[in-house]
N, C-alpha and C positions, 0 to 999 in steps of 0.2 A: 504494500500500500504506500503510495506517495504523503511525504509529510503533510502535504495543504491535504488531501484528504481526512488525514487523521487529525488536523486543525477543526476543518469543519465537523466531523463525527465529535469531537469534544464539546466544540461550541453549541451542539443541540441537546447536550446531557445537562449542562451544569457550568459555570462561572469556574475558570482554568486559570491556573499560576506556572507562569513563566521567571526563573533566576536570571536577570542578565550579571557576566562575568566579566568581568574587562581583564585580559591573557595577561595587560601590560601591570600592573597592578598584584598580580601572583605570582609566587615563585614558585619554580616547576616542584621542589617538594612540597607543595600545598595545596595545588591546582586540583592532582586527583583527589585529595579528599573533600576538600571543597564541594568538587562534583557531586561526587556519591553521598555525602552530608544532606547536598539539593533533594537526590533521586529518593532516598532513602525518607527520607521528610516531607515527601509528599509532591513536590515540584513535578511537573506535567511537562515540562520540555526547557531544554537549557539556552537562551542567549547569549554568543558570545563575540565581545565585541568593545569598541570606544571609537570617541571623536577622534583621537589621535594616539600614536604608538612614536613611546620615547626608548624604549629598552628592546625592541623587534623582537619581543617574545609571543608575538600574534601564531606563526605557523606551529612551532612545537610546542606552546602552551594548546593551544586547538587540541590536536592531536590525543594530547594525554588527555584530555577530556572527553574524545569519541572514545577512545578505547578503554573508558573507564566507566560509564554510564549506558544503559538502554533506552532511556527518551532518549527524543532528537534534540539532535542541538546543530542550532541552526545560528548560520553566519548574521549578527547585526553590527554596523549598518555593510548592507550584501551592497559595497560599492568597490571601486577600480582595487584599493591598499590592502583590501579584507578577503579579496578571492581564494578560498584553498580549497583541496579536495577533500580536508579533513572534516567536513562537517554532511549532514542530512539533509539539510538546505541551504539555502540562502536567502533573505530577506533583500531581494532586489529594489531598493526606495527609490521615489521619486519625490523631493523634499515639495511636495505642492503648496506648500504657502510660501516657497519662495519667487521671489522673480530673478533669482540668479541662475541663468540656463546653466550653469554650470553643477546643479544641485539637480533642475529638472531632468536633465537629458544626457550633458557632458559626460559626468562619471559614468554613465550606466553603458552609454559607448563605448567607454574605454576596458568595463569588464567586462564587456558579452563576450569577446572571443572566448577569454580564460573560462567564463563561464562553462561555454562548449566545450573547448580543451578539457575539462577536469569534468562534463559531464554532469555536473552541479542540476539539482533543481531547482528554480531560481524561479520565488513567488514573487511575483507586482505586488509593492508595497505601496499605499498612498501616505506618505510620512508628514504628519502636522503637528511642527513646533506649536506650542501652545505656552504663552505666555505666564511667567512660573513667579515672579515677587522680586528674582533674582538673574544677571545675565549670567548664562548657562553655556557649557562646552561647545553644545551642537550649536546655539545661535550663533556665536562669536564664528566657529568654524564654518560653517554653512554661509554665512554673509546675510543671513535670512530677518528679518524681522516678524515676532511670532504673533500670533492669532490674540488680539485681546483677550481678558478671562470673559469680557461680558460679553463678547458679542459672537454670542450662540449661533445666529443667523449667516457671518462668514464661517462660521465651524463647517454647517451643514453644506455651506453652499461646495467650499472647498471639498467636502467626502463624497459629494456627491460627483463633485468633478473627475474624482480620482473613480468613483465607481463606472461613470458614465465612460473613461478614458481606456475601462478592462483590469484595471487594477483588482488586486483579488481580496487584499487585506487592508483593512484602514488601523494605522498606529498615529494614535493621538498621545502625544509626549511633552513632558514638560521640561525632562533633561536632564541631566547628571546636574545633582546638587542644589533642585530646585526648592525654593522655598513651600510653596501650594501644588497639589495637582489641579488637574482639570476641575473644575468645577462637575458637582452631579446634577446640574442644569444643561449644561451643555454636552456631557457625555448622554445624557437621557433624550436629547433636540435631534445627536446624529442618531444614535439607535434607533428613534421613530422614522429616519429619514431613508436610511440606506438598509441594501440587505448582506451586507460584507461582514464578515468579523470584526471587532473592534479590539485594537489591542492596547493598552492602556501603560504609559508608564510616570514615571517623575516624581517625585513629591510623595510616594506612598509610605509612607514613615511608621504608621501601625496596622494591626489587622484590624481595627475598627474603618479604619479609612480603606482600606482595600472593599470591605466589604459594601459599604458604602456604593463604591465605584462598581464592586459587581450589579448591584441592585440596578441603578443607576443605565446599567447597558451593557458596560466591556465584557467582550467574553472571557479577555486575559488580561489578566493583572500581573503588572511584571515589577520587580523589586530588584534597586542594584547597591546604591548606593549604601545602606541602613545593613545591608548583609556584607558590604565589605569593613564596616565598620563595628559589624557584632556579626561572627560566622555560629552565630548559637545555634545548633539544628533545635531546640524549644521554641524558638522565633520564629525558622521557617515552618516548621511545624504549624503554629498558630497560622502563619498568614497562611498553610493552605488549608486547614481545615476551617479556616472562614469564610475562605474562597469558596472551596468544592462546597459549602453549605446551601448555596446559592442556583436551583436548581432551573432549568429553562422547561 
């Protein structure tokens, strides 16, 4: 079964937790348990990934985490610097609230060959910065300016563009190290609007807010920051049996 298969077969059971890991931030003797910490604890599928790579431990940090876990774990953000074979998928984005063709179109040009070459499954992602209290990794890097919190009506309009466009997946994000997530007004505006998955990240700091956010709409709820900073598997634990509690 292809990963966005088993994406969708999740998102009609119940509200799904995603671990994002950033490779450059772990040391190889940590990474596999990290993993297995995630799998072990309830996590439904592993992200991995960052805005940028200072230590190029993206390809053999990867690696030790396919060959260490049974969810997929799939490449985020699936652009030109993040292509490996070592993963299930790839999270292919197209940063649609940017106007920087270099976010919309550029990068995703430059990894389709590799893509091919390695065979990769590579979902259309519609990726929406989403303004967090704080400037954040991806904004700075992306060039992007993000979606106000209040105005739910560009949320929608944007997801739907991304739906309208073939996109498969909509990830509404707030950012590495965001102050707020999404608002549950406007994650609830696009869930009425589009019929794509929602995947949810930034700003999720407890399981009270995760759950929140399932209720709310997102099918998956993804945690990076708050787990790099407490790897407590009682922490992931909580955030996924608050998630999974969250039935469709």
């Amino acid at each position: 079964m292809k990963v966005y298969d088993k994406i969708l077969e999740l998102a009609k059971k119940r509200a799904n937790y995603f671990c994002l890991l950033d490779p450059d931030e772990l040391h190889a003797d940590k990474v596999k348990d990290f993993a297995r910490i995630c799998e072990e604890n309830g996590a439904d599928g592993l992200l991995v990934g960052g805005s940028i790579m200072v230590n190029n431990k993206f390809q053999s940090n990867l690696k030790i985490i396919k060959e260490s876990v049974n969810i997929p774990v799939l490449i985020f953000p699936g652009i030109f610097d993040f292509v490996s074979p070592h993963a299930d998928a790839l999270l292919l984005l197209s940063v649609v609230t940017s106007r920087n063709p270099q976010m919309l179109i550029g990068e995703q040009v430059r990894a389709a060959p590799l893509i091919k070459h390695y065979g990769l499954e590579a979902i259309g992602t519609a990726y929406m910065i989403i303004e967090s209290g704080n400037s954040t990794s991806v904004q700075f890097m992306s060039g992007s300016l993000p979606l106000p919190r209040t105005k739910n009506d560009l949320a929608v309009a944007h997801a739907l563009a991304g739906q309208y466009l073939g996109m498969k997946l909509i990830y509404m994000d707030a950012g590495s190290g965001a102050k707020y997530a999404a608002t549950d007004e406007m994650v609830a505006a696009v869930r009425k609007n589009v019929d794509l998955p929602i995947i949810l990240g930034g700003g999720i700091k407890t399981p009270e807010v995760a759950i929140q956010k399932a209720k709310a709409g997102a099918d998956f709820i993804v945690t990076g920051n708050i787990l790099e900073d407490n790897p407590d598997p009682k922490l992931i634990r909580e955030f996924a049996d608050a998630i999974h509690s969250i039935k469709r």
